[in-house]
C-alpha positions as CSV (number, residue, x, y, z in Angstrom):
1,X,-19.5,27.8,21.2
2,X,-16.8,25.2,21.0
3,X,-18.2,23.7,18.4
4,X,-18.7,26.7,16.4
5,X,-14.6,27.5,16.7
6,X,-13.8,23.9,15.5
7,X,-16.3,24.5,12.1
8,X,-14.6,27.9,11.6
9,X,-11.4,26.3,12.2
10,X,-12.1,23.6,9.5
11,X,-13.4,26.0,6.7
12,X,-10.1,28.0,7.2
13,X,-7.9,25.1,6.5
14,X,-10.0,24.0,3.5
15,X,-9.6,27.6,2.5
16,X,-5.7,27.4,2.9
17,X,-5.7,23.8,1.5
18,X,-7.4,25.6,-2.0
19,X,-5.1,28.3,-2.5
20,X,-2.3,26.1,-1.6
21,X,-3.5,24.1,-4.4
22,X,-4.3,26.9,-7.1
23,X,-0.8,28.3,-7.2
24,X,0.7,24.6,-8.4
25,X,1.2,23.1,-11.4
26,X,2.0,19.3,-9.7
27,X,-0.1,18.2,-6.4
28,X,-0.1,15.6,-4.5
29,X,-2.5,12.6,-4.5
30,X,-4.3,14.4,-1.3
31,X,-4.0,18.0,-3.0
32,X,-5.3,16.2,-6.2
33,X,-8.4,15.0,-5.1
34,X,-9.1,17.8,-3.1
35,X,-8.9,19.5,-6.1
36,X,-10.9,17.3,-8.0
37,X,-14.0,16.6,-4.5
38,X,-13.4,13.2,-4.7
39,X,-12.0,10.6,-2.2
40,X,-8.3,9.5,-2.1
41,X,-9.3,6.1,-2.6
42,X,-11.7,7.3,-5.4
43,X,-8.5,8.8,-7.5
44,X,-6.3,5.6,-6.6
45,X,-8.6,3.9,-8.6
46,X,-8.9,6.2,-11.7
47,X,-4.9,6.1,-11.2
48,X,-4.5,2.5,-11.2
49,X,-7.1,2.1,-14.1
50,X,-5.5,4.5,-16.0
51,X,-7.8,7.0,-16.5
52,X,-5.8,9.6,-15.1
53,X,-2.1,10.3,-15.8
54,X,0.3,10.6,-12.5
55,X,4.0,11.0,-12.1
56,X,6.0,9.0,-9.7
57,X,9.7,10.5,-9.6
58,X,11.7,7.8,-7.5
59,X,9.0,5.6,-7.2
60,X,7.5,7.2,-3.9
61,X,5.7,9.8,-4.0
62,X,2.6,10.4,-6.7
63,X,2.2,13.3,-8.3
64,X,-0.8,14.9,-10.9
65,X,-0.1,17.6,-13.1
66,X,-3.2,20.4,-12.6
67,X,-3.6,21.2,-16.6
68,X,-3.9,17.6,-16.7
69,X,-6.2,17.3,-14.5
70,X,-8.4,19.9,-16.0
71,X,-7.9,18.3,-18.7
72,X,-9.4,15.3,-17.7
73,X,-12.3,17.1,-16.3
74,X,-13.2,19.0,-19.5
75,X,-13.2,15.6,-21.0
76,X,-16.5,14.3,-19.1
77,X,-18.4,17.5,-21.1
78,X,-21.8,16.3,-21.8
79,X,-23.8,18.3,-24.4
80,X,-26.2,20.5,-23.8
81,X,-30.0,20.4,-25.5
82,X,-29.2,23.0,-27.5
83,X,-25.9,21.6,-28.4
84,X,-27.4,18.0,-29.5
85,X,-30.2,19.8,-31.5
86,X,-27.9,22.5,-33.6
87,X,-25.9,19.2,-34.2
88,X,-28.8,17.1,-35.5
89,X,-29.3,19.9,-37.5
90,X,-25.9,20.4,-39.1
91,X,-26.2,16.9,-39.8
92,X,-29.3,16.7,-41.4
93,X,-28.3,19.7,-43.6
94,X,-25.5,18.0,-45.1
């Protein structure tokens, strides 16, 4: 029973955590890679790499832009089938 509490407790705050983060336009590195489902220490290194682009007003605190981050998502598209094969086709058309 207790158990069962804890779990609903723990989907609550992940459901607070995700609207908290929808209605920003700048999140924090915790917010961020909630928002992403990766690992803190998994967006520190795409940070540090610079693969992703973060803003760090005073020095302290890092911050990620959310369009940006989309942004960064929509770049990792992969084609589909159907995609490769109309293109293959254009190609060999021209």
């Amino acid at each position: 029973m207790e158990s069962t509490l804890l779990l609903e407790i723990e989907n609550l705050k992940k459901t607070i955590e995700k609207s908290t983060c929808l209605n920003k336009e700048y999140l924090t590195l915790e917010e961020a890679a909630f928002f992403l489902g990766i690992s803190k220490s998994a967006l520190y290194k795409k940070k540090a790499m610079g693969d992703i682009n973060f803003y760090q007003p005073g020095g302290k605190m890092i911050y990620f832009k959310k369009s940006e981050l989309i942004q960064w998502i929509e770049k990792g598209k992969l084609q589909s089938v159907v995609e490769v094969l109309n293109e293959s086709s254009n190609y060999s058309k021209s």
